[in-house]
C-alpha positions in Angstrom: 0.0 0.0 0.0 1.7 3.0 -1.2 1.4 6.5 1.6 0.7 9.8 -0.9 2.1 12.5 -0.5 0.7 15.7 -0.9 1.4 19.2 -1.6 0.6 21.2 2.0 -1.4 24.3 2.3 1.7 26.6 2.3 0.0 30.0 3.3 -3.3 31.7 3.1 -2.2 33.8 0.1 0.1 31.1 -2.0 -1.3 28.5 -3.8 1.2 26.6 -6.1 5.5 26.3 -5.8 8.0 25.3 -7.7 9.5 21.4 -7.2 13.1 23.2 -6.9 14.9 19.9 -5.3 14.6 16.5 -4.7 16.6 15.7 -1.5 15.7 11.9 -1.7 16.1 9.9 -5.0 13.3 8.2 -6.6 13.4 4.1 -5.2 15.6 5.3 -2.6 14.3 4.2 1.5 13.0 6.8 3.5 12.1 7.3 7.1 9.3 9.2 9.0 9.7 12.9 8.6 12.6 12.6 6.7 12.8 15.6 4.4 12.3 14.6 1.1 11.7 17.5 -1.3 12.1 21.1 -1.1 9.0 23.6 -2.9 10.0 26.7 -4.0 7.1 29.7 -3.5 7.4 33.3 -4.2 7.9 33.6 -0.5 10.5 31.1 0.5 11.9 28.2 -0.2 9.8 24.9 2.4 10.9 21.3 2.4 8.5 18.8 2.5 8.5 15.4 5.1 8.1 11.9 4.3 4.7 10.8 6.2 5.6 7.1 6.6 8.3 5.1 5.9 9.3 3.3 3.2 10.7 3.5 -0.8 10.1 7.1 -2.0 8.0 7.1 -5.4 8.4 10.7 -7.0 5.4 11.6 -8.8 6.4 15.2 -10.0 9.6 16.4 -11.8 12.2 19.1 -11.3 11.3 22.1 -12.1 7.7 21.3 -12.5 5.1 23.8 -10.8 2.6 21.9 -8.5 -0.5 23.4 -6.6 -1.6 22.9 -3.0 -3.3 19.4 -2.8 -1.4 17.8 -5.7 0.2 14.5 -5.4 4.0 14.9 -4.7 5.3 11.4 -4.2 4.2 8.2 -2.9 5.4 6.1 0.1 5.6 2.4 -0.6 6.3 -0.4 2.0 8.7 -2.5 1.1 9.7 -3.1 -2.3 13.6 -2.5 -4.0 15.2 0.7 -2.9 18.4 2.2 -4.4 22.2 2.0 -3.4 21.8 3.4 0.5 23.9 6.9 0.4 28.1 6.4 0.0 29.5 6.6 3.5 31.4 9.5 4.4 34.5 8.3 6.1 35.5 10.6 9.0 38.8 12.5 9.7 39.9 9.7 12.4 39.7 6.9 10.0 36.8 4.8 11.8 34.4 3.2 9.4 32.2 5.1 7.3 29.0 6.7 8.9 25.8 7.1 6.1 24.2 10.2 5.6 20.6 11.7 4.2 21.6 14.1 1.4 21.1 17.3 3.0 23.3 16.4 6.1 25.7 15.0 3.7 25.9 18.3 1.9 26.1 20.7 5.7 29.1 18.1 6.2 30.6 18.7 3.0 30.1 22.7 3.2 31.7 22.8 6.5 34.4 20.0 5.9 33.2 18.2 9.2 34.0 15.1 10.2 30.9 13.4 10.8 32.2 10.4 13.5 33.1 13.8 15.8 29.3 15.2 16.3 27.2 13.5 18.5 23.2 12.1 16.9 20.4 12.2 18.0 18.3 10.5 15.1 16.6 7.0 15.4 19.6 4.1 15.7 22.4 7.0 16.1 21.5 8.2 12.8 23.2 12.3 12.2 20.4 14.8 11.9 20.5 18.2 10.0 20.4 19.9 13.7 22.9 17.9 15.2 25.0 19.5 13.0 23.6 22.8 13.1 24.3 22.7 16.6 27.8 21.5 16.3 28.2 24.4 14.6 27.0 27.0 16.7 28.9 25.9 19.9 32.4 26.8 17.8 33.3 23.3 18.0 33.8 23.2 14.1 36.5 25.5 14.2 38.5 24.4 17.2 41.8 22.9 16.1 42.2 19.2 17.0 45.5 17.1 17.5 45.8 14.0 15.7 47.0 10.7 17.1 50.0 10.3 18.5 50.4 14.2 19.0 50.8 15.3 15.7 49.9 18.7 14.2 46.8 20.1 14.8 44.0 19.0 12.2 42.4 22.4 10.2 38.8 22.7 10.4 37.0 24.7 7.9 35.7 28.1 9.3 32.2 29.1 9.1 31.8 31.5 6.3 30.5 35.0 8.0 27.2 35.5 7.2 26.3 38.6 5.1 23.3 40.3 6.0 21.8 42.8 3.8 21.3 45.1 0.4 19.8 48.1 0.5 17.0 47.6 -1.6 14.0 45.7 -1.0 10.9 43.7 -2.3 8.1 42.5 -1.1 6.7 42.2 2.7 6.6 38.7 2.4 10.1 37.5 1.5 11.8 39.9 0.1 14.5 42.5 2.3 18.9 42.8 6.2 19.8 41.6 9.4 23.2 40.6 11.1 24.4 37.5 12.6 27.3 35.1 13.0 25.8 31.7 12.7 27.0 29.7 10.4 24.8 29.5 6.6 23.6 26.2 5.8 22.3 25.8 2.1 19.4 23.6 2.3 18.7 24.2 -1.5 21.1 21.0 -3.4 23.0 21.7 -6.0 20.4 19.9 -8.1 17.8 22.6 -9.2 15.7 23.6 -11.9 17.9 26.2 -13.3 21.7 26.9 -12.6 22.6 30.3 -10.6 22.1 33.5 -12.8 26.0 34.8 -13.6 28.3 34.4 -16.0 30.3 32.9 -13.5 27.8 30.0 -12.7 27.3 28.9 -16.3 29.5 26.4 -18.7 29.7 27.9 -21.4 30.2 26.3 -24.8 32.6 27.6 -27.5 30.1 29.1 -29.8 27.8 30.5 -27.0 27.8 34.0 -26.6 24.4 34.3 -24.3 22.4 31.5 -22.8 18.5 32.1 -20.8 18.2 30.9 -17.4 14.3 31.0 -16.0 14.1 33.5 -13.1 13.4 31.3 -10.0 10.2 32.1 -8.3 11.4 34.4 -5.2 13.5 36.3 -7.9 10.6 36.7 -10.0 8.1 37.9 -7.4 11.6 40.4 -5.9 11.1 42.1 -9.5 7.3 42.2 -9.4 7.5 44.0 -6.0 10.2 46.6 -7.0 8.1 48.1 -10.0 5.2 47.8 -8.1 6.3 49.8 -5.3 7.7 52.3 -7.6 4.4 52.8 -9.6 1.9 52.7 -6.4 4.4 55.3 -3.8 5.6 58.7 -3.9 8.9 57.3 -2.9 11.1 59.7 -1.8 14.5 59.3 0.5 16.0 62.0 2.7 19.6 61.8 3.9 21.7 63.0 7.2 24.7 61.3 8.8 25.6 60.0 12.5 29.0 59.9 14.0 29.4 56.7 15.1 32.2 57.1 18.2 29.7 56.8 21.1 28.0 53.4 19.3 31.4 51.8 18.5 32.9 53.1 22.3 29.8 51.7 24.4 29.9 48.3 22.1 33.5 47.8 22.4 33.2 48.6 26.2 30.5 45.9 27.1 30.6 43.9 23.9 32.3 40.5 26.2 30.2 41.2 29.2 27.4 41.6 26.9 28.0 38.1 25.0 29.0 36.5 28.2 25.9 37.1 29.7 22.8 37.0 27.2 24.8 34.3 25.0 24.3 36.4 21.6 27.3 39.5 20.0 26.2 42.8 20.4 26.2 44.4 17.0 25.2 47.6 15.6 21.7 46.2 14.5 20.0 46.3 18.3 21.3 50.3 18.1 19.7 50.9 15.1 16.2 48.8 16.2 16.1 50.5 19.0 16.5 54.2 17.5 14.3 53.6 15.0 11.5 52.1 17.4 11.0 55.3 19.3 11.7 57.8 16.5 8.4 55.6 15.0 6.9 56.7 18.5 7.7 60.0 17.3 6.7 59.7 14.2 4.0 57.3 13.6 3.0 58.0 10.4 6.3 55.9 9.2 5.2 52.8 10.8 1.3 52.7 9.1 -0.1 52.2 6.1 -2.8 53.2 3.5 -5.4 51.0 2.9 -7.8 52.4 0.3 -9.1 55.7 1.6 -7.8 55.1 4.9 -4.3 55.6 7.0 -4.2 52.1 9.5 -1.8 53.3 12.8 0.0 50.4 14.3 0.4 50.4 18.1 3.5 48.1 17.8 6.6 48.1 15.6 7.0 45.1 13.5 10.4 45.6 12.3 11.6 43.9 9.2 15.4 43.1 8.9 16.9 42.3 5.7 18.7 39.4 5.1 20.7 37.9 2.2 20.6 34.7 1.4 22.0 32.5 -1.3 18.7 32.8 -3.0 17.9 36.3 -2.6 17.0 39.2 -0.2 14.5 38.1 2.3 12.9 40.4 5.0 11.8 38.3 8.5 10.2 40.0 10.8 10.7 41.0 14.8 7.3 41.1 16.4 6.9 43.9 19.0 10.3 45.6 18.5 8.9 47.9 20.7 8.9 45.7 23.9 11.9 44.2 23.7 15.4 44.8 25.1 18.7 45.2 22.9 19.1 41.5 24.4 16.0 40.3 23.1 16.3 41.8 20.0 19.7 40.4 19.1 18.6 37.2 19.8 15.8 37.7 17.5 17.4 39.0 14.6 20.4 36.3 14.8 18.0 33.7 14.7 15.6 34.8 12.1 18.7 35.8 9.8 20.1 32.4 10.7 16.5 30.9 9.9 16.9 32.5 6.5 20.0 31.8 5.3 19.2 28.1 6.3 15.6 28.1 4.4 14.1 27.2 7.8 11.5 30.9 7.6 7.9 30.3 8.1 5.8 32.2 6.3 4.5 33.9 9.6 8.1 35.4 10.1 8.2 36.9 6.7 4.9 39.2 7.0 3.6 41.7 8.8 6.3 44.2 9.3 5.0 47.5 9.8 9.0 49.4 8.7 12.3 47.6 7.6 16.3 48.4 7.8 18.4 47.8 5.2 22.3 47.7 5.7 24.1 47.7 2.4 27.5 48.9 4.2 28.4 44.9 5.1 29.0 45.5 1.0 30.9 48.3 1.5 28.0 50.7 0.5 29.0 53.9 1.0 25.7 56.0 0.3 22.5 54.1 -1.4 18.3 54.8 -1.7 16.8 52.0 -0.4 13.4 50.8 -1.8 10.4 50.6 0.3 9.2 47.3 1.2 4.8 47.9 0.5 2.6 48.3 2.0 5.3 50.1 4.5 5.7 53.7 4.4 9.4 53.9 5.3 12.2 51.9 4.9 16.1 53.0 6.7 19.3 52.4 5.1 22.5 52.1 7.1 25.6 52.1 5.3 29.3 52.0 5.4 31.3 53.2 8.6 33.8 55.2 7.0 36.5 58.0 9.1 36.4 61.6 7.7 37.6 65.1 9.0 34.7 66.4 11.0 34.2 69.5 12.4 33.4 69.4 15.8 34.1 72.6 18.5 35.8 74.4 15.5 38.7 71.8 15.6 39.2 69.6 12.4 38.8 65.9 14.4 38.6 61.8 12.8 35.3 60.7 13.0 33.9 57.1 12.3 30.8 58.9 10.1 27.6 56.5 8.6 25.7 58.0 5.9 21.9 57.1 6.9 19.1 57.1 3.9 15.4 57.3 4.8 13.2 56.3 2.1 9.7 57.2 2.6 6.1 57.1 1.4 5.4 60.9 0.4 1.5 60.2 0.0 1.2 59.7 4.4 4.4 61.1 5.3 5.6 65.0 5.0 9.6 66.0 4.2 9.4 67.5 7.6 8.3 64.3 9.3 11.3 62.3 7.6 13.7 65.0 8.6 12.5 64.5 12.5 12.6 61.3 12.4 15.9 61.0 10.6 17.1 63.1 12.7 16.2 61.6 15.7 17.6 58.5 15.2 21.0 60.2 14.4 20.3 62.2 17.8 20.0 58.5 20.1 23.0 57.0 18.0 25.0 59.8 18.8 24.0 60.0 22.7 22.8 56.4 23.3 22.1 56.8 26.8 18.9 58.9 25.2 18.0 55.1 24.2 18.1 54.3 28.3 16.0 57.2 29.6 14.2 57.5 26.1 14.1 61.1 26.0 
C-alpha cells in the first residue's frame, strides 16, 4: 500500500511552488519525517517530510510547478530501494558513517568530520540539527590534535554571514539583518535552473548568451520593485551619524554583553532600537494606507533584511517595541540564521509595519533604499567610514555612517522624515537617550 504524498497548504495567500529539489532519490528508502523534497514559492523556499516510511515514489519532476493538494510522491512499504547513500569516512579513519543528502551536503560545506558530532536521530543516525548545533557551539573551528600528537588537524571556518542590500521587495520574502551563525544551504546543487551569472554557467565555445528562468522568489523580488515604484511617492532623505559613542559603548560591554545573554552585540539592536522610538515619534512611518484610509500600528513590526543565497528576504521582529537590545539580538540572529538556512515560516516573513536595510556589510558607501509595501518607510545604514569632521571648531577623525530614509510621500511630509531621521541620528550619537528614552 503506497502512503501519498501531498502538496501542503503553504500560506493563506500562495497556492502553487516550484519542485526546486529532490533531497531523496526516486526508489531510494525513506524514514518518517525525513525531508524529502524542497518547494519553492514566491515567499520562500519549504521542504517537504516523508509521512511514513518506506521506498520514496516521485510523482512530479524538477522544475515542475505543483498546486496545493497535488500529489508529490508516494510512500511504498517494502519493495527495491536504491544503493543506501556512499558513507562519508570521518577524519579519524573509523568506518564510514551514512548520511541523508542534505546532512551530507552541511558536512561537506563545513568540511566536518561526521564520527566527531554527537546524533540524536533513530539508531544513532546524524540529523540536520545535530550538525547545526555542532556548529553554533564553535566546536567546528577548534583545532584538534591528531593521534600520537601530531599537528593540529584544520577545520574549515564558518563563512561570516552577510546580511543585507539596500533595496528591497516584497513584505513577504523579500528585504537585512546581522548574525554570525554559520549558513547552511538547504537548497542542493540539483535545481531547476543553474545560478544567474556568467560565472555560474558552462559555457560552450560558440555561446555567446544563454536564458536561465528566473526562479520564483527572484521573480516575485522584481514584481514588487516596480510595483512599489508605480503605487508610492517614494522619496528618501539623507543626514549622517558619527558613530564614536556606538562603536565606544559596544566595544566597552561587547564580552560582558556576550557573556551574559549568550548572543554579539552588533550595531543592528542600536539601530532597532532608534528607529522604534523615533516611530513613536513619528508614527506615520510605521502605518499604512489602505484604500481611503491611514491604518496606525500600536507596535513596531520591524523587518530586517537578510541575504541569502537565493535572494534578499525580510523576517520580521514582532513587537520591537517591547523588547530589550538583548532580546532583539537574539531575535534578529536567529531569524537571519532561519533564513539563510531556508528554515522561515511564512508567519516570520509578514507583517512588518517598517524595515532596515544595511548595504554597508558591501561596503556601501551612500545608497536609496526601496520601500518594502505596504510600509511607508524603509532605513538604510551604510558603510562606517572615518572623515575630517568639524566638531568645536577643531578639524577631528570621526567614524561617520551615511543614513538614507526612504519614505512614502503620499502619508508622510519631508518634515516628518527629517524629525525622524534626525532623531535616530540624535540617540546614536547619545545612546544613553536610548536608556532614559528622551
Amino acid at each position: 500500500m503506497a502512503i501519498e504524498i501531498r502538496v501542503p497548504r503553504l500560506a493563506e495567500s500562495i497556492s502553487e511552488a516550484v519542485v526546486v529539489a529532490w533531497l531523496k532519490q526516486d526508489g531510494e528508502a525513506v524514514a518518517v519525517d525525513e525531508p524529502i523534497a524542497t518547494l519553492e514559492t514566491d515567499k520562500a523556499a519549504v521542504e517537504i517530510a516523508a509521512e511514513a516510511a518506506g521506498v520514496l515514489r516521485h510523482a512530479r519532476k524538477l522544475g515542475e510547478t505543483v498546486k496545493v493538494g497535488d500529489v508529490l510522491a508516494r510512500v511504498e512499504a517494502g519493495g527495491v530501494t536504491a544503493a543506501p547513500p556512499a558513507p562519508i569516512r570521518g577524519g579519524n579513519g573509523d568506518a564510514g558513517v551514512s548520511l541523508s543528502p542534505a546532512v551530507r551536503r552541511m558536512v561537506e560545506e563545513h568540511g566536518l568530520d561526521p564520527a566527531a558530532i554527537a546524533a540524536s536521530g533513530r539508531g544513532g543516525r546524524l540529523l540536520k540539527e545535530d550538525v547545526q548545533r555542532y556548529l553554533e557551539s564553535g566546536a567546528a573551528n577548534a583545532p584538534e590534535t591528531g593521534a600520537g600528537g601530531s599537528a593540529p588537524v584544520a577545520r574549515a571556518a564558518s563563512p561570516a554571514p552577510t546580511p543585507a542590500r539596500g533595496s528591497m521587495p516584497s513584505s513577504a520574502p523579500p528585504a537585512p539583518g546581522m548574525s554570525r551563525s554559520a549558513p547552511v544551504r538547504v537548497a542542493p546543487a540539483t535545481t531547476a535552473a543553474p545560478a544567474a551569472g556568467p560565472q555560474a554557467v558552462a559555457w560552450g565555445e560558440h555561446e555567446d548568451e544563454r536564458a536561465v528562468p528566473m526562479s520564483r522568489i527572484r521573480q516575485r523580488i522584481a514584481e514588487r520593485l516596480v510595483s512599489a515604484q508605480h503605487t508610492a511617492a517614494i522619496l528618501t532623505t539623507f543626514n549622517e551619524v558619527d558613530m564614536s559613542a556606538v562603536m565606544e559603548l559596544r566595544g566597552r560591554y561587547r564580552e560582558s554583553f556576550e557573556k551574559r545573554h549568550g548572543v554579539r552585540l552588533s550595531y543592528m539592536s542600536f539601530f532597532t532600537r532608534a528607529c522604534v522610538l523615533a516611530l513613536q515619534r513619528i508614527p506615520e512611518l510605521n502605518a499604512e494606507i489602505r484604500g481611503t484610509d491611514v491604518v496606525y500600528r500600536r507596535h513596531v513590526h520591524m523587518g530586517i533584511a537578510v541575504q541569502t543565497d537565493r535572494g534578499l528576504v525580510v523576517p520580521v521582529v514582532r513587537d520591537a517595541d517591547l523588547r530589550s537590545f538583548a532580546d532583539l539580538e537574539k531575535e534578529i540572529a536567529r531569524l537571519a540564521a532561519a533564513a539563510r538556512e531556508n528554515k522561515l515560516m511564512l508567519q516570520e516573513l509578514s507583517g512588518g509595519t517598517f524595515s532596515i536595510s544595511n548595504g554597508g556589510v558591501f561596503g556601501s558607501l551612500l545608497s536609496t533604499p526601496i520601500l518594502n509595501p505596504p510600509q511607508s518607510g524603509i532605513l538604510g545604514m551604510h558603510k562606517i567610514e572615518k572623515r575630517p569632521m568639524v566638531v568645536d571648531d577643531q578639524v577631528v577623525i570621526r567614524p561617520m555612517m551615511y543614513l538614507a530614509l526612504s519614505y512614502d510621500h503620499r502619508i508622510v511630509d519631508g518634515e516628518q522624515a527629517v524629525t525622524f531621521l534626525v532623531s535616530v541620528k540624535e540617540r546614536l550619537e547619545d545612546p544613553e537617550r536610548m536608556l532614559l528614552d528622551v
